[in-house]
C-alpha beads as a LAMMPS data file, in Angstrom:
LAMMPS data file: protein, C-alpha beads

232 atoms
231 bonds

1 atom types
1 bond types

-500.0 500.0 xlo xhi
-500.0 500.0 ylo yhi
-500.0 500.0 zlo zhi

Masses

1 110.0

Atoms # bond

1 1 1 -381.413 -308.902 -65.494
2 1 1 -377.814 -310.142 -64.907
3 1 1 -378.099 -308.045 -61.342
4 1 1 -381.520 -309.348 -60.642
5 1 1 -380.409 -312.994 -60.923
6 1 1 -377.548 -312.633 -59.096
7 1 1 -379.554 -310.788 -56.098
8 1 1 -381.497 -314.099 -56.147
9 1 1 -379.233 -316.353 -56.283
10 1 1 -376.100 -314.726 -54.749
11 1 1 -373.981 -318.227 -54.784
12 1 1 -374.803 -318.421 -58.408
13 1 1 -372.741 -315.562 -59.628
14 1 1 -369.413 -316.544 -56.991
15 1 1 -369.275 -320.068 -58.360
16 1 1 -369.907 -319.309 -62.257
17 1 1 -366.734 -316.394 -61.812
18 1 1 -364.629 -319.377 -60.196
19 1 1 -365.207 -321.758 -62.476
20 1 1 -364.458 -319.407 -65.154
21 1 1 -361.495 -318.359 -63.373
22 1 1 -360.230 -322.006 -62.910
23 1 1 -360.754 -322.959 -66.802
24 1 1 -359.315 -319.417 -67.077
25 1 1 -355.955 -320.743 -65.410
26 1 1 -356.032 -324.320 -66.683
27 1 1 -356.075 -322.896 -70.302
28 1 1 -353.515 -320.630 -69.869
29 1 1 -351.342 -323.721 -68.525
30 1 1 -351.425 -325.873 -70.995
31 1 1 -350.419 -322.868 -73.721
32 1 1 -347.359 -322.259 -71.914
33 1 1 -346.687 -325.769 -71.228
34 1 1 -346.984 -326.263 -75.227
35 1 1 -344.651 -323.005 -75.665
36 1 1 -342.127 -324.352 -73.489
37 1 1 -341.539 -326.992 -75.132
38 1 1 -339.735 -324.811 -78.082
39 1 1 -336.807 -324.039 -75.825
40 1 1 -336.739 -327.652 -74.086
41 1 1 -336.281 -329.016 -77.922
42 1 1 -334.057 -325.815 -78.550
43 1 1 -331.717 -326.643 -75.548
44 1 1 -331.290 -330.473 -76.096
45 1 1 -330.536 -329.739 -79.376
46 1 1 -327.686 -327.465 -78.781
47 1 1 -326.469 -329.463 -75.917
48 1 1 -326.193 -332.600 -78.068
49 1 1 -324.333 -330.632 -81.158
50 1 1 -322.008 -329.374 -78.592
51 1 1 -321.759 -331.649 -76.035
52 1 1 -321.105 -329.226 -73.237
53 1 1 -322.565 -330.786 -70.971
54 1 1 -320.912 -334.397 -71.416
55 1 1 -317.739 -332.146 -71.402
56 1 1 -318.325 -331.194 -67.931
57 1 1 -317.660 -333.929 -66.705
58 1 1 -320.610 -335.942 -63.772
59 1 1 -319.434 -333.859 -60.807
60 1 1 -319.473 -330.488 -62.863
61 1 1 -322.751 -331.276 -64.714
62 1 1 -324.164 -332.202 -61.453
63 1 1 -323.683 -329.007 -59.711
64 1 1 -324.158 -326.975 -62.892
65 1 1 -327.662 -328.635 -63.083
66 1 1 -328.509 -328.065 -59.289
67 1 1 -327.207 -324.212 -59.137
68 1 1 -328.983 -323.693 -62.026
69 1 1 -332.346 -325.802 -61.507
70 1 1 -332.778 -324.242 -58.670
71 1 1 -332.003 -320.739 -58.862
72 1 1 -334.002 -320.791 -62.144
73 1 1 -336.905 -322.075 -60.338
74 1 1 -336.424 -319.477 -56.997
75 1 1 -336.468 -316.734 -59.881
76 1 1 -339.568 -318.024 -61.487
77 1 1 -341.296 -317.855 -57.972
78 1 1 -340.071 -314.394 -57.888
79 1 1 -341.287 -313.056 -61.094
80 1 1 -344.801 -315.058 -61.997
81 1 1 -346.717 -312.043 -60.776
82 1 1 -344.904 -310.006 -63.278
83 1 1 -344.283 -309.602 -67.606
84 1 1 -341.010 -311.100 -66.544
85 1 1 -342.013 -314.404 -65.135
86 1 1 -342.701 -316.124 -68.610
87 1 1 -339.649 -315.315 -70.094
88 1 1 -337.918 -316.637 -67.102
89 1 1 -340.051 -319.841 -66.944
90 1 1 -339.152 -320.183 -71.041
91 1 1 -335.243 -319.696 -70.068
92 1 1 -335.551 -322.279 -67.609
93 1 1 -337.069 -324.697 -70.091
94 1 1 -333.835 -323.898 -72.324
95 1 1 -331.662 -324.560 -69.178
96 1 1 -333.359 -327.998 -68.730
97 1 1 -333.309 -329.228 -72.160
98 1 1 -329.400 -328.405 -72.593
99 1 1 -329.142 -330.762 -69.175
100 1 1 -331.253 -333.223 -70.749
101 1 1 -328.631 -333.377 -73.605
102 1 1 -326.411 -335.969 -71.842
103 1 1 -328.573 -338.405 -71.799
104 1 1 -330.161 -338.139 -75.062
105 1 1 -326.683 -337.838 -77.009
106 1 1 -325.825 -341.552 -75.160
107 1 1 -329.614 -342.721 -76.863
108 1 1 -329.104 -341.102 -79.923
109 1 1 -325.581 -343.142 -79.852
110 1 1 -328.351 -346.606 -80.750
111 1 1 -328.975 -347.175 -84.125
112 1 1 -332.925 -346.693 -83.266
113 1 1 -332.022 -343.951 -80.918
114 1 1 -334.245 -341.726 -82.757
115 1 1 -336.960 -344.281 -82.436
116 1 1 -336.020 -344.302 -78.478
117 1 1 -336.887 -340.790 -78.236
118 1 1 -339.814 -340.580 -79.888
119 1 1 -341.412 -343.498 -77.751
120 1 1 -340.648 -341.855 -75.026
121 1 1 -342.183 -338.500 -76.268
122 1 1 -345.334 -340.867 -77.182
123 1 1 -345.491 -342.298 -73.643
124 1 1 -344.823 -339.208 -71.975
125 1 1 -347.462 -337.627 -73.725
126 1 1 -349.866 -340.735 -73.525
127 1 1 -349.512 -340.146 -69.586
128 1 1 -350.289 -336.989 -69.427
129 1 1 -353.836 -336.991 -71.946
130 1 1 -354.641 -339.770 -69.445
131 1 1 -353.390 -337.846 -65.925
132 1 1 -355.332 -334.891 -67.710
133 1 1 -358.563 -337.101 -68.462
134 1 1 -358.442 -338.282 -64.911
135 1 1 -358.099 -335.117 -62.966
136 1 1 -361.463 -333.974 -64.492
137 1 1 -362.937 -337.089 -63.251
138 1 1 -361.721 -337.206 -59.846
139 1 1 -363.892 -335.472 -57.747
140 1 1 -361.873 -336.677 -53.899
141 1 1 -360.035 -333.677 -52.412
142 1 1 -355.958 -334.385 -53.203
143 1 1 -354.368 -332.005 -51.404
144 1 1 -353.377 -334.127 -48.305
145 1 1 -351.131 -336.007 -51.004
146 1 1 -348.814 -333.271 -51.183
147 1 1 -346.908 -333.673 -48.173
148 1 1 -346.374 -337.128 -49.173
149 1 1 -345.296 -337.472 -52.728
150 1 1 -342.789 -334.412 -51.742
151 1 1 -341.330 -336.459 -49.300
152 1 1 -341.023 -339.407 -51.715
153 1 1 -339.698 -337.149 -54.440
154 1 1 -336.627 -335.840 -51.876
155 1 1 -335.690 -339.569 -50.909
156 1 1 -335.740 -340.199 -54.714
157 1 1 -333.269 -337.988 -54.783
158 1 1 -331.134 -338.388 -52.759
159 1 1 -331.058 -342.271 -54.107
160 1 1 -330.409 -341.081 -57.475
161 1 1 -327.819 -338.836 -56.406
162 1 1 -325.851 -341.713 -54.602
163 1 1 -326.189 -344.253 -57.579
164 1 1 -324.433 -341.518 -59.684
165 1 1 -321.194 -342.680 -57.717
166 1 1 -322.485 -346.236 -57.041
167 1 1 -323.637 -346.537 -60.464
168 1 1 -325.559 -350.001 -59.940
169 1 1 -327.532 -350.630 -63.275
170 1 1 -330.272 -352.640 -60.884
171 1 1 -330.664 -349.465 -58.884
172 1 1 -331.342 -346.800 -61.765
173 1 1 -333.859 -349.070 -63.092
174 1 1 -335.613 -349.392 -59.874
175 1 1 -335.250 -346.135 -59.554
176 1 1 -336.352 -345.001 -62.762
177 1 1 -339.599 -347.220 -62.214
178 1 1 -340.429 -345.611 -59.145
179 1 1 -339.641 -342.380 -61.029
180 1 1 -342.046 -342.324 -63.336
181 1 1 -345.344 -343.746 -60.394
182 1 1 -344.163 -340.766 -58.195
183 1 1 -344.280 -338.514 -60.817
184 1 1 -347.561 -339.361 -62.441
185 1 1 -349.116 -339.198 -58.999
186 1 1 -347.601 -335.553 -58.839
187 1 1 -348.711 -335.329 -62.174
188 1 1 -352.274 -335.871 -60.980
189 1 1 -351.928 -333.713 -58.064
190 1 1 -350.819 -330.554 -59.855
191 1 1 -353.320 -330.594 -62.236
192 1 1 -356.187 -331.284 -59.764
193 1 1 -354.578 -328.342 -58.005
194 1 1 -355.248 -325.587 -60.195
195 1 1 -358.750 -327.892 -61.406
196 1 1 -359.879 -327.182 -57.588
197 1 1 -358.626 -323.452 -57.185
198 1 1 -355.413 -324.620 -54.983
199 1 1 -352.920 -322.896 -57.694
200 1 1 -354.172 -319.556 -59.775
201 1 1 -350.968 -318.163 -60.971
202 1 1 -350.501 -320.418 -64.447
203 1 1 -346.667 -319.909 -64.329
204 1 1 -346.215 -321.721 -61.380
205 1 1 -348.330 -324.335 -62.251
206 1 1 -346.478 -324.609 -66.033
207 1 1 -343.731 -325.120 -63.833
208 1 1 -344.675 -328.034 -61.641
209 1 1 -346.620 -329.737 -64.789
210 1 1 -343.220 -329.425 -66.489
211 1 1 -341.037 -330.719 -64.344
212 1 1 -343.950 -333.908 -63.887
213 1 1 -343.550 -334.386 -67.259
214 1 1 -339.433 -334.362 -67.676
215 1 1 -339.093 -336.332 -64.808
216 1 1 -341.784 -338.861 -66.618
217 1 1 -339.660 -338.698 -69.946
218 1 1 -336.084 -338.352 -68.794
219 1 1 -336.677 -341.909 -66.673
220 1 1 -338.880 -343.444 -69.368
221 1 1 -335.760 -342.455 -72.238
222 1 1 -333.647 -343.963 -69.461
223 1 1 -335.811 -347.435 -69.589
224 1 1 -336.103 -347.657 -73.135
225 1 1 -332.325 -346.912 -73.644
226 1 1 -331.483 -349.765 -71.261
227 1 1 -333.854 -352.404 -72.226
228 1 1 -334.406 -351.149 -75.803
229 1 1 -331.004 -349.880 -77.361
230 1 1 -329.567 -351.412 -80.644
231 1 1 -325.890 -350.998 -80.402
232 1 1 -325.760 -352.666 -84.311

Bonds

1 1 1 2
2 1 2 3
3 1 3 4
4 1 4 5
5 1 5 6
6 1 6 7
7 1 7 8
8 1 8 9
9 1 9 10
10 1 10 11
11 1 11 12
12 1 12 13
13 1 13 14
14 1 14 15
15 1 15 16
16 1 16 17
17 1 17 18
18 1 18 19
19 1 19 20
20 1 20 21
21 1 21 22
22 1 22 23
23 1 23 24
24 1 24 25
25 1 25 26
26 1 26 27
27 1 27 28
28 1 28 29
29 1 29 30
30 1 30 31
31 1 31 32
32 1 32 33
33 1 33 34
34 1 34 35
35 1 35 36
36 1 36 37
37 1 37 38
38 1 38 39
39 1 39 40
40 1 40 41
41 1 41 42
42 1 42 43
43 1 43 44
44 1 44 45
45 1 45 46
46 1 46 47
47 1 47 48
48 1 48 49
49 1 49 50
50 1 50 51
51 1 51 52
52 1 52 53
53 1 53 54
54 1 54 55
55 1 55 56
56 1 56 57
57 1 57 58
58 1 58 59
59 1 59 60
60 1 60 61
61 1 61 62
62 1 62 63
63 1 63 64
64 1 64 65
65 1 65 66
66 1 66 67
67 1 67 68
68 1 68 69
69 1 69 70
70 1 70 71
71 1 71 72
72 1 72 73
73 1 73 74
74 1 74 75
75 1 75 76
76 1 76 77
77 1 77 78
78 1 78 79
79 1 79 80
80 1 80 81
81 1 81 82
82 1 82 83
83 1 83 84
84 1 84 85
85 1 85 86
86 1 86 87
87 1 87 88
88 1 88 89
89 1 89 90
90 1 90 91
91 1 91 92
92 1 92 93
93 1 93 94
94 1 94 95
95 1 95 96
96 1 96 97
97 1 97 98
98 1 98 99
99 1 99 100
100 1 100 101
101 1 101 102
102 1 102 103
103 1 103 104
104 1 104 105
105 1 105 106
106 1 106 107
107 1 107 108
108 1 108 109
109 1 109 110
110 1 110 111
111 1 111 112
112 1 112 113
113 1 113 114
114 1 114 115
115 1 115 116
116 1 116 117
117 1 117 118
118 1 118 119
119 1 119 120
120 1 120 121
121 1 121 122
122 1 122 123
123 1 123 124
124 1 124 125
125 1 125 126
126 1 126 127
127 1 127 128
128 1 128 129
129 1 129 130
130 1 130 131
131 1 131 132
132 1 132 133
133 1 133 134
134 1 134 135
135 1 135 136
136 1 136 137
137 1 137 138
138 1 138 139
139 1 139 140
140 1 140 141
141 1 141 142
142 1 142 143
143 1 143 144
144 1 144 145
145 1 145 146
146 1 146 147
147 1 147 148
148 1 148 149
149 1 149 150
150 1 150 151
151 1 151 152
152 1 152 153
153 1 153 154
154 1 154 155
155 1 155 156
156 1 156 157
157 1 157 158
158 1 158 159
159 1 159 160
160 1 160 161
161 1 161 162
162 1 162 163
163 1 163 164
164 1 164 165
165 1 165 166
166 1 166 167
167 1 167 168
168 1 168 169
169 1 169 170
170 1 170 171
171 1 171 172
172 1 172 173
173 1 173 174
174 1 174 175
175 1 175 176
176 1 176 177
177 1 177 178
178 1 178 179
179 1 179 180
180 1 180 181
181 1 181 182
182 1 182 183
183 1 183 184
184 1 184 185
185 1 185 186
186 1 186 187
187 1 187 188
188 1 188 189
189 1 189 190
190 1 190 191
191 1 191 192
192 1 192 193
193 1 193 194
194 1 194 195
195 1 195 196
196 1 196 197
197 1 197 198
198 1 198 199
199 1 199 200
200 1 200 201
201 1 201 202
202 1 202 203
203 1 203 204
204 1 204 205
205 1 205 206
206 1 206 207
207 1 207 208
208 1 208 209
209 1 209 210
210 1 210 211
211 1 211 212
212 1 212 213
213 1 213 214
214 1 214 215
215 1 215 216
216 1 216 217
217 1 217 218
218 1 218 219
219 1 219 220
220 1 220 221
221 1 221 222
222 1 222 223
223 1 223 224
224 1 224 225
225 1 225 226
226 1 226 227
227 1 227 228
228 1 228 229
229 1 229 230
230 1 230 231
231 1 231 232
């Protein structure tokens, strides 16, 4: 009957296995975005009982966080076909949240630090359901954005990379602003991406959700830390 039907209607069978494929992908996404947050939480954790990475010093931490960001990430690419490429995605979640450590030990240093945080978690996760919502919604082919937003993200910084020696307070908040627009709209884009077919391997796009989504937090913590911290 199946074989019948499909002889029929030939487009029929191609577009159910795609769309099945697709949901197959999204699902398996958003599982190992939920996973990865264990060793994000695990890393920040240790980072801020240590505090190796304030240790280091901005010029250290900086380099430590680009050699290792980035090699991570080149590995990731290199393995997400294989039964090695989640482990390596998880390890790179670990990496991140011991960077994140800095900035969470100077938030945690406000008597409603711990409130800080979890606003930020709220927020972050508030922009995502609704990125999520929308990209389900949107029916307009995205893909041209691409080109764009990666240009804005490399000018971002390279801004942010200069205020570390500038360090103008105005700047970082513009910046963080910015931060978080650029990143929802890459938000957006990543998850219409493997929505539309444009990403099947759900390792790489765990990996470009989860970087959306620390980018969105780290800035937001930076905001609330500025305009909300309680040094009393």
């Amino acid at each position: 009957m199946d074989q019948r039907l499909q002889t029929a209607y030939p487009g029929q069978g191609t577009a159910g296995s795609l769309s099945a494929q697709r949901n197959r992908v999204l699902r398996n996404t958003y599982w190992l975005l939920a996973l990865s947050l264990i060793p994000t939480v695990l890393g920040a954790w240790v980072g801020v009982s240590t505090g190796i990475v304030a240790a280091m010093g901005t010029g250290m931490s900086l380099a430590v966080f680009f050699i290792g960001a980035f090699g991570l990430m080149f590995a990731i690419e290199k393995t997400k076909n294989s039964a090695a490429g989640v482990p390596v995605l998880l390890a790179f979640t670990f990496f991140m949240g011991l960077m994140l450590s800095r900035l969470l030990a100077m938030v945690l240093g406000f008597s409603n630090g711990a409130q800080l945080v979890m606003t930020a978690f709220g927020g972050t996760a508030a922009v995502f359901a609704s990125v999520a919502m929308l990209a389900t919604v949107v029916k307009r082919d995205l893909s041209n954005m691409g080109k764009f937003l990666f240009v804005g993200v490399i000018l971002l910084l390279v801004a942010m990379v200069v205020n570390i020696f500038v360090q103008s307070s105005a700047l970082m908040m513009t910046l963080s602003v910015i931060a978080i627009g650029l990143f929802s709209a890459f938000l957006l884009y990543d998850i219409k991406r493997v929505i539309d077919g444009g990403e099947t391997n759900y390792i790489s796009a765990t990996l470009a959700i989860y970087l959306d989504l620390y980018n969105i937090f780290q800035n937001l913590l930076m905001l609330l830390g500025i305009f909300g911290g309680d040094r009393e």
